[in-house]
Structure formats: C-alpha cells, structure tokens
N, C-alpha and C positions, 0 to 999 in steps of 0.2 A: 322294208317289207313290201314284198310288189306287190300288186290287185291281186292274183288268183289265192296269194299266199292269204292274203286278208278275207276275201269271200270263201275260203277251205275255212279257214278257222270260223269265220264268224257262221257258218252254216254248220262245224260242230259243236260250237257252244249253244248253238239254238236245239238242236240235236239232244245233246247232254241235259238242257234246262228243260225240255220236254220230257225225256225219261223221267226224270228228277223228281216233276210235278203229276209224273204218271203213278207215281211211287208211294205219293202221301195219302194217306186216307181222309183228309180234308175232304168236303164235299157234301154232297146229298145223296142218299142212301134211301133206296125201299127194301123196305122190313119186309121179310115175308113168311107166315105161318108156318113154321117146323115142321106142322101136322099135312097141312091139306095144301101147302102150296100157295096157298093164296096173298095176293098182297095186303098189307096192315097198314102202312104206314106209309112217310117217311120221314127220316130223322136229318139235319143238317151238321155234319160233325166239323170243328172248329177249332183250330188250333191254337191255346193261350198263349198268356205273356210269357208263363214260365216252361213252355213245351208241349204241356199237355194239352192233352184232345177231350171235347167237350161235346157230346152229342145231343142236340135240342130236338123237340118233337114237334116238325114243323105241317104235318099231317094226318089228319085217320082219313081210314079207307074203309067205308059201311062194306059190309059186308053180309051172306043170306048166312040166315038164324046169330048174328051179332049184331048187338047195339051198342055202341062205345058209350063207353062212360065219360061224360062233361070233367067231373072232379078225381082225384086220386084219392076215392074216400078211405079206403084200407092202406094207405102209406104210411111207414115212420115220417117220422120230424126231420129236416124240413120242408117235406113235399107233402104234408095233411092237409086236406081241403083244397088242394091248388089246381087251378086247371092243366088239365093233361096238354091240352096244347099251348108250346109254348115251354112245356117242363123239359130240365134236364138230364135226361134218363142216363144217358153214362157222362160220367166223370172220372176226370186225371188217369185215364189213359196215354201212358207211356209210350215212347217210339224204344224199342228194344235193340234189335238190331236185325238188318234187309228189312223184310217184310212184316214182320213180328212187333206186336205190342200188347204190353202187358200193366198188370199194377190197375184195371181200373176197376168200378165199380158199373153196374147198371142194374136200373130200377124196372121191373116190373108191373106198370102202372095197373095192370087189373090184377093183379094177385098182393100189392102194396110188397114185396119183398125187392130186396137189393143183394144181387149177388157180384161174386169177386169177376172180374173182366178180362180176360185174355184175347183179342185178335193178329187175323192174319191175311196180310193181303195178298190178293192172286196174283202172279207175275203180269199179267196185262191189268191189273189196277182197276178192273171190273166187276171184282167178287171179294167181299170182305164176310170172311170166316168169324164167326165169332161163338165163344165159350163163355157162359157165365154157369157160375157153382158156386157152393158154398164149401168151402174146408178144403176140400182136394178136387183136381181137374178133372178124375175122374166119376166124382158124384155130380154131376151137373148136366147142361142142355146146349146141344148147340145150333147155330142157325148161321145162313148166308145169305145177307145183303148182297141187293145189286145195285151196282153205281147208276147216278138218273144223269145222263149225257146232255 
C-alpha cells in the first residue's frame, strides 16, 4: 500500500468514526420546557454494559416562578426521597435502528410519574426528540433536547 493509499483511507476511517460518534446519543443534553421554551436542566446520557442508555440528571436550571425541588418526594420505588440531582431519569433505552430508540422508561421528577420512552435523533446529532406516554404513543408528551457541545 503506498502513502496516499494509506493517508485516503486513514482520513476515511477517521471520517466514518466521526459520523459514527455523531450518531450516538451519548452525551449531555439540555432539557428544555415543552411549554415555554426555557431551559430545565441537563441530563448526561450513557451508554451501559449491556447497550442500553441511561440518562442521569446532572443539572437544574432555577428558573422565574420555579423552585426545584431538592428530593423526588412524590416518586415510586426506587427513586422515593432521593435527590433529584444525580437521579436516573431514563433508563434502558434501546438503540433501534438509524436514529431511532426505543424500549425506555423516563421519570418525571416533579410530577413522581415514570412514563414509556421512545427517542429520536436528528441527522446532525444535535437535537434528540423525545416521547414519553403511558399505554400508547399517541397519549403522551413530547420534548426536544439539545446536545451541550
């Protein structure tokens, strides 16, 4: 193999592994209010042993006429009494297929409810779509994180 042949490939594999990693929804993520646009949070999502994606709540963002709450006092078991930051709001989100992931759960810290999880990521890997509901897809809410660069 001569040099240009090796510098062409090794500048598509570098190429390729960049798309690749453009593609994962790994990372850090601001939440941001369904209603009013504002930002909430942000969440650091992480990808397990066994695949799945695990989204921790690695910030609140005060906000006027809101006061976060310290504990997740109205959670089921086993997020009751535990500090919101720090908590794992979705869990065992699934990579489906392209862009698409499904199968998880996420938790609602000020309302204590845990609904079913579906996202979806934006071709430039800067905007993750996200559905949670209870029963079917179309009883539910949904909101768009922006990737934190």
């Amino acid at each position: 193999m001569n040099m240009s042949t090796k510098l062409i490939s090794s500048l598509f594999l570098f190429t390729l592994s960049h798309f690749a990693s453009a593609q994962d929804i790994a990372g850090i993520w601001q939440s941001v209010d369904d209603v009013t646009g504002a930002p909430k949070g942000q969440v650091e999502i992480t990808q397990e042993a066994d695949g799945s994606y695990t989204g921790k709540i690695i910030k609140i963002t005060p906000r006027t006429g809101y006061t976060p709450k310290e504990l997740c006092t109205g959670c089921p078991a086993p997020y009751t009494n535990k500090p919101i930051l720090g908590l794992n709001a979705i869990t065992k989100l699934k990579h489906k297929k392209d862009l698409t992931y499904t199968g998880g759960k996420i938790l609602d810290p000020n309302s204590g409810r845990v609904y079913s999880l579906t996202a979806k990521l934006s071709t430039n890997g800067q905007r993750l779509h996200l559905r949670g509901y209870v029963g079917v897809s179309v009883l539910g809410r949904s909101q768009i994180w922006i990737r934190v660069n």
